[in-house]
Structures are given as structure tokens and as C-alpha cells.
N, C-alpha and C positions, 0 to 999 in steps of 0.2 A: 504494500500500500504506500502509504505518501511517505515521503521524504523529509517532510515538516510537516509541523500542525497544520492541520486541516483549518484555524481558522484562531482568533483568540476573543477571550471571555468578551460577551457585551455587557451581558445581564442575566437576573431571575426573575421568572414569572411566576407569581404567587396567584394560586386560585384564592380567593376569601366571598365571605357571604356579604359582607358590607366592606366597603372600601371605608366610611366615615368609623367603623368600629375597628377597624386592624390600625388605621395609621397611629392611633396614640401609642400602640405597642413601638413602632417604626419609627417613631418621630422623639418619643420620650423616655424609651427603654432604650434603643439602638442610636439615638441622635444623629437620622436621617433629615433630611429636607426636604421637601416637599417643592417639585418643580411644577409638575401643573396634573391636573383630572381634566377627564375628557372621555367623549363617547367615541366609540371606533365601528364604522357600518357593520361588522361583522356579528354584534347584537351583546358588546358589553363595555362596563366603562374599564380605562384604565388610567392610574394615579402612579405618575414617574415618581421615585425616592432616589435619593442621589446620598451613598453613603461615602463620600469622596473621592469618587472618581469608579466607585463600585455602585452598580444600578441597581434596584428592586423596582420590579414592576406588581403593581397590586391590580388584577384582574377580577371586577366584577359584574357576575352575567345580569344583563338587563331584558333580553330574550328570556324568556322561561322554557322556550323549547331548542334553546340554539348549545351548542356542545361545550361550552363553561362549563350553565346551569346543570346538562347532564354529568359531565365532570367530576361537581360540587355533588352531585347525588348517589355517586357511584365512590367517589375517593374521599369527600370531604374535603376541610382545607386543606393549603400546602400546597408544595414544588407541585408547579403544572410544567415549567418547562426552560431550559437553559437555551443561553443564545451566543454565538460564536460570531463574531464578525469574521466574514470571508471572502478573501478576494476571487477574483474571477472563477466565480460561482457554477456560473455553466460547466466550468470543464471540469471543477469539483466535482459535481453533482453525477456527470458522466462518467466518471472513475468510480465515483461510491457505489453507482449500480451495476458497472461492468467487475465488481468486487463480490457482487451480491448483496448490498446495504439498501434494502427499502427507504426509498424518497418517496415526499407525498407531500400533496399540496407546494407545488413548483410553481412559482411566479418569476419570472426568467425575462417574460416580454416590458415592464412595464418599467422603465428605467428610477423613476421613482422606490421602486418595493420591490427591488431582485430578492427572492428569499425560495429559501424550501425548508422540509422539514424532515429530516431521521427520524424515523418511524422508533418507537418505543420498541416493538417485538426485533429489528436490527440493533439493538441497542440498551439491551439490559434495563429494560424496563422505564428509561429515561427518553421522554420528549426533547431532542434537542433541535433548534430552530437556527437556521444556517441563512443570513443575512449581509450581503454587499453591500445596501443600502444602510446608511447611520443609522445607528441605533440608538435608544431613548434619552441620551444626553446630548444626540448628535454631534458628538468629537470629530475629528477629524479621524476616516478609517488609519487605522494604522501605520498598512501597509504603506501612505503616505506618509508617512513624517518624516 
């Protein structure tokens, strides 16, 4: 397989039932910060926490039938899913399958939101979420600097 890492840390996605009841553990127990909440069309809200220079994403489903909500109903809180920032993704993505690594949910066209995701059953049981495009602090990707 690869030669280097496949990509480095962006962030953690946290499933929670309420985003206004989780952040006092995040903000007063961890002394995060709170950069902004916000809806995302996919049918949940998410609340960036920036533990300096280390991201928490706080995921709450606003769908009740969209796959958070089921998520939260099958696993309860906690780790939903880790995020790699990764450069040229596409050819990643083509190596991981010619590997035998299930990719899912491939967004590849939309220069905005290059992303896919390593299937949990390829990957010990962990959703990890493989991202070109800035991730929730929007730094500069890496591989630039």
C-alpha cells in the first residue's frame, strides 16, 4: 500500500442528541471554543470546537429519519467518524479500492467538497472521512505549506 500517510488528522465527528447540551462538557470541561453552528442540507446541524489547532465536530441530527438520527438510535453518542485531510484524493481513492478498501459516498466532481469515505466494515469498525477540501477550521491543507 502507500508509501506515506494516506492523509493527516483534520478532525472528530461527535454524534450527540443536542449540540446546546454537549458543548458545556467541550467548552468548560475541555476548554474548546466554539467557532460557529450551523445547518448542513444533509439533515443535521453541526457546531465547529477548535481545541487548538485540534477540531471537534459536534453532529446533531435534525432529520429524524436521515442517518445521524439513525446512528444516534443504533450506537448512541460518540465517535461517528475521523477525518484525514488528503491530497489528491482521486488517485487515493483508486489505490484504496484496487487494494480492496470499500469507498462510499465519493464526491470527486465538485471542487468545492472533494471527499469520500472508508467504509467502517474496510476499517475496523471506524468511519473515517477522507477530505481534499478544508476542513472545519479551514487551514491551509497541509500539503501546502
Amino acid at each position: 500500500m502507500p508509501d506515506e500517510p494516506l492523509g493527516r488528522f483534520d478532525h472528530i465527528g461527535i454524534a450527540v442528541h443536542s449540540i446546546d447540551k454537549a458543548r458545556p462538557f467541550f467548552e468548560n470541561v475541555l476548554g474548546a471554543k466554539l467557532r460557529r453552528v450551523g445547518d448542513n442540507p444533509g439533515g443535521f446541524r453541526v457546531a465547529i470546537l477548535d481545541l487548538d489547532n485540534f477540531c471537534i465536530e459536534l453532529l446533531e441530527p435534525i432529520d429524524p429519519d436521515g442517518f445521524l438520527a439513525k446512528f444516534l438510535e443504533r450506537r448512541g453518542e460518540g465517535v461517528h467518524h475521523i477525518t484525514l485531510q488528503t491530497p489528491d484524493l482521486e488517485k487515493k481513492t483508486i489505490a484504496l479500492e484496487e487494494a480492496g478498501v470499500r469507498v462510499v459516498d465519493k464526491e470527486l466532481e465538485d471542487p468545492n467538497n472533494i471527499g469520500a469515505f472508508i467504509s467502517p466494515k474496510s476499517a475496523h469498525g471506524v468511519l473515517i472521512q477522507l477530505g481534499q477540501t478544508l476542513g472545519p477550521l479551514n487551514n491551509q491543507p497541509w500539503w501546502e505549506s
